[in-house]
C-alpha positions in Angstrom: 0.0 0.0 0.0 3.0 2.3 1.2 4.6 2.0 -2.6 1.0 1.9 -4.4 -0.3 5.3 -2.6 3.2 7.1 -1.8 5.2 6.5 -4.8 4.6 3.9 -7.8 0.6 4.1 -7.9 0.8 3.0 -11.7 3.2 0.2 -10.6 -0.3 -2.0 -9.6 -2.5 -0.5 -12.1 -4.3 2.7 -10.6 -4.6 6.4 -10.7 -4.6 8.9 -7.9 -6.8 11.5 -8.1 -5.0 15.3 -7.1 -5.6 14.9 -3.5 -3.2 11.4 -3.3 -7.2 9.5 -3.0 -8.3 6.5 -4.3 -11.4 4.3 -4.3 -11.0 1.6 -1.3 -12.6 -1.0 -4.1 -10.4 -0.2 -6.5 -7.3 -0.7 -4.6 -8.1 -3.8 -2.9 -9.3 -5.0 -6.8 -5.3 -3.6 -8.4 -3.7 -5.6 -5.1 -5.9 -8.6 -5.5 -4.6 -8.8 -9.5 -1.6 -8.0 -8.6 -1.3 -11.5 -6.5 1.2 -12.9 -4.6 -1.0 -12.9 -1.1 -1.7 -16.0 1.0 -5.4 -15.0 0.5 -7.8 -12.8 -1.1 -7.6 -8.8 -0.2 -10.7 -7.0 1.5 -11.9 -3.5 2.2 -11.6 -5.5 5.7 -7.9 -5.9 5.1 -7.3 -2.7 4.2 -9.5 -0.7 7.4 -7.0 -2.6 10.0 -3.9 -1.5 8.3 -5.3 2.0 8.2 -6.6 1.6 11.8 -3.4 -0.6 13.4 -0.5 0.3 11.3 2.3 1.4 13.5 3.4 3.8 11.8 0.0 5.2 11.1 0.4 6.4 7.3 -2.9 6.5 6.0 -6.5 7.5 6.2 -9.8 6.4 4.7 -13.1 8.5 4.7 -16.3 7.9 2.3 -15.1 4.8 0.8 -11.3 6.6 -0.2 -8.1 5.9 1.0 -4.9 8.0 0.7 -1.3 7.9 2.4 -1.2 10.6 5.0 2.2 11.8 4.3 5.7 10.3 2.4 4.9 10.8 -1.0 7.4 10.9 -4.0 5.0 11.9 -6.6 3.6 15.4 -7.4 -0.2 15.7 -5.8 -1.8 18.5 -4.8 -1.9 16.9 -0.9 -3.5 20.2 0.8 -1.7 19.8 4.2 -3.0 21.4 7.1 -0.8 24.2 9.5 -0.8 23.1 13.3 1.8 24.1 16.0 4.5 21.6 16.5 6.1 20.1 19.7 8.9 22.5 20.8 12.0 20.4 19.4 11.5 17.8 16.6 14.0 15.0 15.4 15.9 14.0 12.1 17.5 10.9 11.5 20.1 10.7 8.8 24.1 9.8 8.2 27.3 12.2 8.5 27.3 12.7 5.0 23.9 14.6 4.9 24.0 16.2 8.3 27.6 18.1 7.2 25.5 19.8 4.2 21.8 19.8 6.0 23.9 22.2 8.8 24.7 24.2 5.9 21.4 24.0 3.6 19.0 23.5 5.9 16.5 20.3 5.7 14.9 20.1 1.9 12.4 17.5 1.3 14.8 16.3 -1.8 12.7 13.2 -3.4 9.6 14.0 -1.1 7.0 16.4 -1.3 7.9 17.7 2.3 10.7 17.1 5.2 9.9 14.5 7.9 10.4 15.1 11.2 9.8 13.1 14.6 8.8 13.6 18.1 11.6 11.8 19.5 15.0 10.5 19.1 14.3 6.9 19.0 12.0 7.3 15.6 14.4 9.9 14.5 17.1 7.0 15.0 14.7 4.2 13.1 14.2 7.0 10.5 17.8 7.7 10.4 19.5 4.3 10.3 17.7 3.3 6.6 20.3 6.1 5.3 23.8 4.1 4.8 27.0 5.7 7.2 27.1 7.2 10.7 23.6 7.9 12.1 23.2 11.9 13.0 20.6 12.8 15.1 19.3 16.7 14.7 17.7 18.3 17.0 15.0 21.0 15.4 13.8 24.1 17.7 10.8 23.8 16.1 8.9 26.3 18.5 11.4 29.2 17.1 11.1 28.0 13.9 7.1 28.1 14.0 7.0 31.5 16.0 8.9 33.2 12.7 7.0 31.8 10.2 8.0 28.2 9.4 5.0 25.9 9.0 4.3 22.3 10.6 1.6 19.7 9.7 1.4 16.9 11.6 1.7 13.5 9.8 0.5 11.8 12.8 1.2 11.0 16.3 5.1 10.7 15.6 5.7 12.4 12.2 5.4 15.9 11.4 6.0 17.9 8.5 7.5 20.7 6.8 8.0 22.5 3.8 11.5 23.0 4.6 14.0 24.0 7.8 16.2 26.4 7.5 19.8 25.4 9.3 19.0 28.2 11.6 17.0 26.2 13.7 18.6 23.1 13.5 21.9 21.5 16.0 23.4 17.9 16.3 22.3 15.8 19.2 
């Protein structure tokens, strides 16, 4: 689902519509054609991954389903402003963090920078990048106060257009 509604929709056969949506029925129908599961998919199936996926990526309302946050494609995902936790985390390897401390944080391949609300997700985040794992620290209330805007991806994860390296200091 995380590959069919974040990055590769066309990859199983469907379309997003501008907001990142797609018809629950049509998505269990592309993953069921697809194959390769022990058992048919259901719009059953797909409710408890929305509902009891631990990372908590996606949403379903009137029969849609879309990926909250995370995607690699160009959509016109309207996210909404809320105030952040004071500090926020990044994940990522010495490579990155010598030019993030220059350049700030950019989404590069997504749509917007992820962020998270402690260190150990920042480390889980961090340690899929190859190298030694940086954690940043974000001063995330300074950064909202002059101007920088949040949305929160859920619980853990919270967004940003970018961060400016300002506001941003190794752990």
């Amino acid at each position: 689902m995380s590959k069919a509604l974040r990055h590769r929709p066309e990859r199983i056969g469907i379309t997003l519509s501008p907001d990142g949506s797609v018809e629950v029925d049509v998505l269990v129908r592309a993953l069921n054609q697809r194959g390769g599961w022990p058992r048919a998919i259901t719009a059953d199936d797909i409710a408890h991954v929305v509902k009891h996926g631990s990372k908590q990526r996606f949403a379903m309302e009137r029969g849609r389903i879309r990926a909250l946050y995370g995607h690699s494609i160009p959509l016109a995902i309207a996210y909404e402003p809320a105030q952040p936790p004071s500090v926020l985390y990044h994940g990522t390897n010495q490579a990155n963090a010598q030019s993030i401390m220059v350049e700030g944080l950019l989404p590069m391949g997504r749509q917007v920078v992820h962020l998270s609300t402690d260190v150990e997700t920042a480390r889980q985040v961090g340690l899929r990048h190859r190298g030694c794992l940086v954690i940043l620290v974000v001063d995330a209330a300074e950064a909202s106060h002059d101007g920088i805007r949040f949305y929160q991806g859920n619980k853990n994860t919270w967004l940003a257009d970018a961060i400016p390296a300002d506001y941003l200091r190794q752990l």
